[in-house]
LOKOL-93190 format. One record per residue (C-alpha): x, y, z. Coordinates in steps of 0.001 Angstrom, whole numbers, padded with zeros to 6 digits, always signed. Example, Ala and Ser with C-alpha at 12.3 -4.5 7.8 and 13.67 -1.06 7.14 Angstrom:
BEGIN
+012300-004500+007800 +013670-001060+007140 
***
This chain:
BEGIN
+090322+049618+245764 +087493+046723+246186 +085097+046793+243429 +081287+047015+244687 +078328+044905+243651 +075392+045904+241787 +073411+044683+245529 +075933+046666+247651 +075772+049895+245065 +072030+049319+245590 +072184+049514+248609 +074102+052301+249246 +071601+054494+247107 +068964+053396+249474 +070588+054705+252482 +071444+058144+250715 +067401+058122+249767 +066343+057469+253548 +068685+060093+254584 +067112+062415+251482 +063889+061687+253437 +064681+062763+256232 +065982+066058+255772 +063378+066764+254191 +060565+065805+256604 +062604+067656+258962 +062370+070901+256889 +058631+070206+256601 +058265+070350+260566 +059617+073716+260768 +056122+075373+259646 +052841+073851+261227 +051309+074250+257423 +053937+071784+256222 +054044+069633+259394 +051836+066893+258882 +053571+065942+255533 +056913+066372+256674 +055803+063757+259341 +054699+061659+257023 +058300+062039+254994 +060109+061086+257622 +057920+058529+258362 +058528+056949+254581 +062032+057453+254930 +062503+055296+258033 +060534+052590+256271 +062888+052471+253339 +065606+052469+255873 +064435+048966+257631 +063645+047521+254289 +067600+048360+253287 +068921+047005+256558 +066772+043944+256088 +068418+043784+252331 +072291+044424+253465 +071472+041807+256355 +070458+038897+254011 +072786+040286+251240 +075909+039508+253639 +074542+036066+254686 +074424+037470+258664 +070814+036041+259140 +068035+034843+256717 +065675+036529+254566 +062641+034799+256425 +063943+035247+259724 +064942+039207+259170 +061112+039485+257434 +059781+037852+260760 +061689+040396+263178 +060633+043261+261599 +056881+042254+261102 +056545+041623+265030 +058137+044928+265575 +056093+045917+263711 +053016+044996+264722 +053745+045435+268378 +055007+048618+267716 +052540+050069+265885 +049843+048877+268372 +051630+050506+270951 +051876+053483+268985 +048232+053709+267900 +047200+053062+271339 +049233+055954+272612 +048228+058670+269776 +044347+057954+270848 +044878+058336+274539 +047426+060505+275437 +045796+064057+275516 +047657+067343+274009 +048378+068281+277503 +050369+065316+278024 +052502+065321+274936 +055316+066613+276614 +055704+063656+278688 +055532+061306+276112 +058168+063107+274236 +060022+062809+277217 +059307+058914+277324 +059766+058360+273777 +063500+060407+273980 +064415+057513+277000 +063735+054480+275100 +065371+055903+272338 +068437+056331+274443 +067691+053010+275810 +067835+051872+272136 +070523+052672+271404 +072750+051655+274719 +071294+047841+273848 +072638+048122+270574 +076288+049164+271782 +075582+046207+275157 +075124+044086+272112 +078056+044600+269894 +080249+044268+273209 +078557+040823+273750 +078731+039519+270346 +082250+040665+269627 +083859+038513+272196 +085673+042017+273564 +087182+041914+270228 +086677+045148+268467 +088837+048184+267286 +089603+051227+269854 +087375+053229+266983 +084290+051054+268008 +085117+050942+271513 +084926+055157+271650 +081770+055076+270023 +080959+051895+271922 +081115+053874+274885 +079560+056736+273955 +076604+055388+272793 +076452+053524+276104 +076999+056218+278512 +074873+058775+276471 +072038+056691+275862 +071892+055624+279572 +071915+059286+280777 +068788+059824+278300 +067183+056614+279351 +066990+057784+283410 +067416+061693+283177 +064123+061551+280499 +061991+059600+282745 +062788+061693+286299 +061751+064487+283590 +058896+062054+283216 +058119+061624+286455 +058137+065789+287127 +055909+066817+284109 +053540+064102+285017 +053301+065280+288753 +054647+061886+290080 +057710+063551+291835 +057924+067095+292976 +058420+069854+289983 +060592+071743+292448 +064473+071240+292706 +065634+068526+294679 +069451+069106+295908 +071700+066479+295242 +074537+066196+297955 +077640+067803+296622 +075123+069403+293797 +076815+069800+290434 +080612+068481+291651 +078813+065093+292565 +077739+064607+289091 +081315+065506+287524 +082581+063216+289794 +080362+060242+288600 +080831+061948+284612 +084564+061296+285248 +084242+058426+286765 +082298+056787+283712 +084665+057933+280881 +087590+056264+283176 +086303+053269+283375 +084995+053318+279483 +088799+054565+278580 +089795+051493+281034 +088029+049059+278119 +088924+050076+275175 +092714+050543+276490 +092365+046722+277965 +090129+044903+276079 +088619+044277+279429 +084429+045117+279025 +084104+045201+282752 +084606+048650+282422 +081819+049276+280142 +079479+047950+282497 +080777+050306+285127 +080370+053062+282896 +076624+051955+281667 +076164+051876+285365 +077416+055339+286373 +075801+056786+283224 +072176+055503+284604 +072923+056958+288113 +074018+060148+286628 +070823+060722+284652 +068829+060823+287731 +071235+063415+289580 +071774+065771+286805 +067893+065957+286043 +066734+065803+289673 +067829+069419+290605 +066503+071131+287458 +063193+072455+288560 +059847+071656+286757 +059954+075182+284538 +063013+073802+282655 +061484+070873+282478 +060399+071259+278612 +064280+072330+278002 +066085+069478+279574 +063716+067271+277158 +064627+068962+274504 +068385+068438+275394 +067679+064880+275691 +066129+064382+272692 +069377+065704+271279 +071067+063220+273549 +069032+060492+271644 +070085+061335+268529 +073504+061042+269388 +073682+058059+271042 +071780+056399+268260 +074422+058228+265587 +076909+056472+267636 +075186+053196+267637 +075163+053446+263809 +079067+054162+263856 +079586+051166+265656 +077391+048738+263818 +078421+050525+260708 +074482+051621+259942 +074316+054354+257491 +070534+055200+257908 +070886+055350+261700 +074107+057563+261568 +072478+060080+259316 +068805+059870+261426 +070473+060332+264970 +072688+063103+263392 +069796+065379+262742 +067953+064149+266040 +071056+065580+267796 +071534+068690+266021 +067956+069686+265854 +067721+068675+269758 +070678+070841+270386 +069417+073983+267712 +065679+073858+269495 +067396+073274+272953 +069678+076717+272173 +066177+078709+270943 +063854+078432+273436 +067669+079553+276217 +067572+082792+273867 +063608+083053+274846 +063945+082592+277842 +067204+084626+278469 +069213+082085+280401 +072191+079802+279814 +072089+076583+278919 +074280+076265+281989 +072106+078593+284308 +069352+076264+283080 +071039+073075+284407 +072677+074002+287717 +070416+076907+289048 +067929+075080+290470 +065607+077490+289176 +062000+077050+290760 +062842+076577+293847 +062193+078705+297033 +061819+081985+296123 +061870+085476+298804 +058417+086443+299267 +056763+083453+298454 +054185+083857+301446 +052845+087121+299806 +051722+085669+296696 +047974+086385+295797 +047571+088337+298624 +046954+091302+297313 +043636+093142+295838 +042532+092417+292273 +039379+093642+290682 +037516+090096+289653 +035661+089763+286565 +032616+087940+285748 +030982+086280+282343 +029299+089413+281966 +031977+092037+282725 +034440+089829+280375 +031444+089762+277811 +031079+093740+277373 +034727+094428+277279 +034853+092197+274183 +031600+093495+272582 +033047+097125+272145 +036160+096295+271388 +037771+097155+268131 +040870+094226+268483 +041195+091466+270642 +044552+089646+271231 +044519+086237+272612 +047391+084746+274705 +047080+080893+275193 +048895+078944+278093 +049083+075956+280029 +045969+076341+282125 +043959+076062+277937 +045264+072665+277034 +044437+071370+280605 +040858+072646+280130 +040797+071524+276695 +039520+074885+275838 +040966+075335+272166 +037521+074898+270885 +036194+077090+273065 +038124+079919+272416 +037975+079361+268729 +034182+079766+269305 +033861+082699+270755 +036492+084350+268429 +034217+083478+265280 +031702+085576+267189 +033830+088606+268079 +034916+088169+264225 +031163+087998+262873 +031011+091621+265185 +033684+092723+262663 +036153+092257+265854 +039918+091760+264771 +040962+088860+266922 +044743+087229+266715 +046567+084878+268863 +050237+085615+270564 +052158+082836+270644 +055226+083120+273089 +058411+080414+272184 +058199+078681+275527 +054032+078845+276227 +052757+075532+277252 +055246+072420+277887 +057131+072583+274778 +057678+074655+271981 +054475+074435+269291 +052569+073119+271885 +049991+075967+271781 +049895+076017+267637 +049229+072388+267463 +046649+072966+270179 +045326+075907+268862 +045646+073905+265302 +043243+071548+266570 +040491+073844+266774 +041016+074355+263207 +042006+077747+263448 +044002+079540+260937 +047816+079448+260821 +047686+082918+259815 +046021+084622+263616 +048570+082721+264973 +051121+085772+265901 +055195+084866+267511 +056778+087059+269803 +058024+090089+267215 +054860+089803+265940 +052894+090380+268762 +054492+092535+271003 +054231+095644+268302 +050634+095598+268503 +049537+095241+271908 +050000+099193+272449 +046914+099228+269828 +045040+096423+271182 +041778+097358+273276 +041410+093873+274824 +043591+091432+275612 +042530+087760+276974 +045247+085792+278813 +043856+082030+279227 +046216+080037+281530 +049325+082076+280820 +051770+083857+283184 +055261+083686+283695 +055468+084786+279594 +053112+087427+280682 +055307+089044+283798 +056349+092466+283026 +058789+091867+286274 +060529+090023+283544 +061025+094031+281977 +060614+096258+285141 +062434+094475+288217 +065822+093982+287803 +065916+091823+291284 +063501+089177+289129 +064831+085213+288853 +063339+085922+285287 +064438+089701+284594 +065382+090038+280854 +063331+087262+279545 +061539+088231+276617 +057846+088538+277344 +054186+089271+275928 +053683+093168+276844 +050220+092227+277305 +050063+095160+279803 +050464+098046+277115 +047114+097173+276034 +043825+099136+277178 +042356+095899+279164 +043747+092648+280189 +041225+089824+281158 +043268+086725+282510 +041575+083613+282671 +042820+081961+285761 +041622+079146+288294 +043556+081502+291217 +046116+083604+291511 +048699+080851+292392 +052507+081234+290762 +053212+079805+287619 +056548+077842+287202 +058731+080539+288025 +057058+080354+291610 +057326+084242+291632 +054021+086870+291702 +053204+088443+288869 +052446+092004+289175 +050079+092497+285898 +047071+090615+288021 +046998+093922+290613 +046858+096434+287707 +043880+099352+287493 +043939+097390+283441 +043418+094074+284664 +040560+091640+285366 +040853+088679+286401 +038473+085953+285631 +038780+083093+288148 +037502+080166+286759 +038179+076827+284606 +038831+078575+281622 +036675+076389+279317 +033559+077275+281637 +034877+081045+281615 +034763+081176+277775 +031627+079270+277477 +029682+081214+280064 +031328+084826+278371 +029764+083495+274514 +026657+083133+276239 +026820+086496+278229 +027651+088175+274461 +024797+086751+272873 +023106+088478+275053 +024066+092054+274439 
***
């Protein structure tokens, strides 16, 4: 057994600490309270980790300390700039598509560092390295393309419906099989042509598996990629030997795959149901949507309804971070609350683009963690809740999701908004939210709806109540 060095021991230590630092900036970013300094954790961690890999690099000779120092500091430096630019101008509303973004280059990452270790090898590696070799390729190509069609759907550049691939979900195990021959054909050979092929395959792949999902699922297939990342860069770090990115990309996969699995359960659906339905797509009785009666609500109408009541729950969606309307809500709950008006906030798992995406919003606005209600929270006291505004929400709102068995979303677990006395939903019109389906709850004798941008619609209702 080969004695270590006091550098190598070192070493080794350092990678176990990054890893330490990690986990637990993970664990912080399971509470929004702790989320910021978990960030900033993780963040610490994955600087020790490039300062060790700069270390084992020089202290095995493979390049120079100055020129190792110099890589680093202009990836630095670009990297960062990028990164600061980014975190100024990319609004809340748009964080889901640079998640998605961020999860592709990561895949991308990690397939250059597996083209690389083909290239430098001179096709002379161990069948252990060529598996993970080829995994990391394949994997990290099918995150690179499917996370930028999912891209290209959040951020309205392709169509958020389905789009039918010929031969639908047998065409892509066709082109899965095809890639794992031709990886198998390498590492049984020697011969990298085959890797290529696979790389190639992988890349085509990622645009037909992702291209039929429809634009609802969108926020779940990223999810799934960013689990994708994190395995392709765990199997980067096998084949490089990298302890710090094996550990990293391990709990990028697994929390990927544990968040991916969470917001199926909210939803009600199957992983699989969520890949290969096409859900979104043309649904019976689309023509009738909105067509229908509603009794319309104005500044004023909304204004009274709040001023006598006794609790007020408030259901965020979408249609709030596109308005940019977290402050505006926040102000006119501190007046209900100065009216010695109870006023929460129900949160459903999958509200917004991505899960958290109305807390961090909602967060913004610098209101408390503590209003901030989940699902099991919520749905017990709606029954004794005398209003209830909905701003930009619906398909979490549906209670076909509860009373029509012949729903596409029939046993997903919902806000039951409508056991309240009053529902006032905030809503440009009554167009279909992803689901593409109706929802019922607008044409209730309970319901108002309040057409109109809903930042304007809460401004104009604070002014209405300081009129009463």
């Amino acid at each position: 057994m080969t004695e270590l060095s006091f550098t190598e021991i070192v070493i080794a230590l350092a990678y176990l600490a990054a890893g330490v630092l990690f986990i637990v900036g993970l664990k912080g970013l399971t509470s929004p309270k702790t989320a910021r300094k978990g960030n900033r954790i993780a963040a610490v961690g994955m600087l020790v980790a490039i300062i060790v890999v700069i270390a084992d690099l020089v202290a095995h000779n493979t390049v120079s300390a100055t020129a190792a120092w110099a890589i680093v500091v202009a990836g630095i430096i670009v990297g960062g700039a990028i990164g600061a630019f980014l975190a100024l101008r990319v609004q809340m509303t748009d964080m889901p598509q640079l998640v998605a973004a961020f999860n592709g280059f990561g895949g991308g990452a990690s397939a250059l560092v597996a083209a690389e270790v083909i290239v430098s090898a001179e096709y002379s590696f161990s069948a252990e390295i060529g598996v993970t070799t080829a995994l990391s390729l394949i994997i990290g190509a099918i995150t690179l393309t499917g996370s930028f069609i999912a891209y290209a759907k959040l951020q309205g550049l392709i169509g958020g419906k389905p789009v039918a691939i010929p031969g639908g979900p047998a065409t892509n195990a066709v082109i899965a099989v095809a890639a794992l021959a031709a990886s198998i054909f390498s590492i049984a050979t020697g011969n990298v042509a085959g890797y290529w092929v696979a790389t190639a395959l992988a890349l085509v792949l990622g645009v037909t598996a992702v291209l039929p999902i429809g634009g609802a699922d969108m926020p779940v297939v990223i999810s799934l990629l960013n689990s994708f990342s994190g395995i392709a860069a765990a199997m980067a770090g096998f084949t490089i030997g990298n302890q710090a990115l094996i550990i990293g990309g391990a709990l990028v996969g697994a929390a990927g795959l544990i968040l991916t699995l969470d917001m199926s359960v909210a939803m009600n659906r199957s992983i699989p149901n969520i890949l290969f339905s096409g859900f979104g797509g043309t649904v019976a009785g689309a023509d009738e949507i909105g067509t229908k009666p509603v009794k319309r609500a104005t500044p004023d109408d909304a204004a009274i309804a709040l001023a006598y009541a006794q609790s007020v729950m408030v259901v965020p969606g979408y249609g709030l971070a596109v308005a940019q309307a977290q402050h505006a809500v926040r102000d006119l709950a501190a007046e209900l609350e100065e009216r010695g008006i109870e006023v929460h906030y129900a949160i459903h798992p999958v509200a917004g683009r991505m899960p958290g995406h109305m807390n961090v919003l909602l967060a913004e606005a610098d209101i408390s963690y503590d209003l901030l209600l989940d699902l099991d929270q919520s749905n017990p006291k709606f029954g004794q809740t005398d209003v209830v505004l909905v701003i930009g929400a619906n398909d979490v709102i549906n209670p076909a999701a509860k009373n029509d068995p012949d729903s596409p979303i029939y046993g997903m677990p919902i806000l039951n908004v409508d056991e309240a006395r009053t529902v006032i939903v905030v809503k440009r019109s009554l167009s279909p939210g992803f689901a593409g389906i109706d929802n019922p709850l607008f044409y209730e004798d309970g319901t108002m709806m309040f057409f109109a941008d809903a930042k304007a619609a809460l401004e104009d209702t604070l002014a209405a109540l300081g009129n009463l």
